[in-house]
N, C-alpha and C positions, 0 to 999 in steps of 0.2 A: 901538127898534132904532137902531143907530149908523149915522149921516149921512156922517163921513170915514171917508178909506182908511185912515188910520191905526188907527181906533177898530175900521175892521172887520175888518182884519189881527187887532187883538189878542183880537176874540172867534174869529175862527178859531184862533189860538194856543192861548186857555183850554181851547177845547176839543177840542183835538188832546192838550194837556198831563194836561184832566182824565181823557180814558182810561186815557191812560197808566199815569198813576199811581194810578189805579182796578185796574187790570192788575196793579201790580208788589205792591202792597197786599193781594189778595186772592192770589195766589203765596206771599207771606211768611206770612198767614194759613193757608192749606193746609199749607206746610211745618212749622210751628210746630203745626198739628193731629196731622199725621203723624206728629211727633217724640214727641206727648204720647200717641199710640196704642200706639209702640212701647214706651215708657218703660211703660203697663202692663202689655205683656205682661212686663217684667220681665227679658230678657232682656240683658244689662251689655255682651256683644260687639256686639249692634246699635244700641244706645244709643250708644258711645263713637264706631263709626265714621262715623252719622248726625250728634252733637252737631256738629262742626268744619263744616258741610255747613249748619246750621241758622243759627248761628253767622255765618255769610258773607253768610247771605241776611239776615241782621239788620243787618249792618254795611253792608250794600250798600243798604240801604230809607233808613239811617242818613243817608247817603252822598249818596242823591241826594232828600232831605226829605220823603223817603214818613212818617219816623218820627222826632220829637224825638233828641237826642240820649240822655239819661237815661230816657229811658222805652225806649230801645236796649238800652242799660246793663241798666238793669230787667230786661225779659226773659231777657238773656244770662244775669244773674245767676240768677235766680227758675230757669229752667233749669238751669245748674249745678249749684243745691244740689239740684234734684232727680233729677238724676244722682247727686250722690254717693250720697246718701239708697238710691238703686236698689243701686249696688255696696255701700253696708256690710250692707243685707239680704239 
């Protein structure tokens, strides 16, 4: 256990932080679940209004270092082509 104030401030910190971002991390997972539910039922108007919505939550995990930046990228993409993929079938 940490001796100074300083050291104990910063485990109090850690773990106010690691909630946190336990919290925002498991939100972007849920919504990226949700997004992958809807895309089988297959229906292209609920897909397109959700994508922009999923999207946000990616760039915002992004944002504040829930989530690399290219493994961001990644999903956004990896999404996308499976949007199109929905609308040309």
């Amino acid at each position: 256990m940490a001796h100074h104030k300083s050291a104990l401030k910063r485990v109090r910190q850690t773990i106010k932080r690691t909630a946190q971002n336990r919290s925002l991390r498991s939100d972007l997972r849920t919504v990226i679940k949700k997004f992958r539910s809807i895309l089988e039922g297959g229906n292209i108007e609920q897909v397109r209004e959700a994508y922009p919505g999923v999207q946000k939550n990616i760039d915002k995990a992004v944002t504040k270092g829930i989530l690399h930046k290219r493994t961001g990228a990644r999903y956004k993409s990896r999404l996308a082509l499976s949007v199109a993929k929905t609308a040309a079938s």
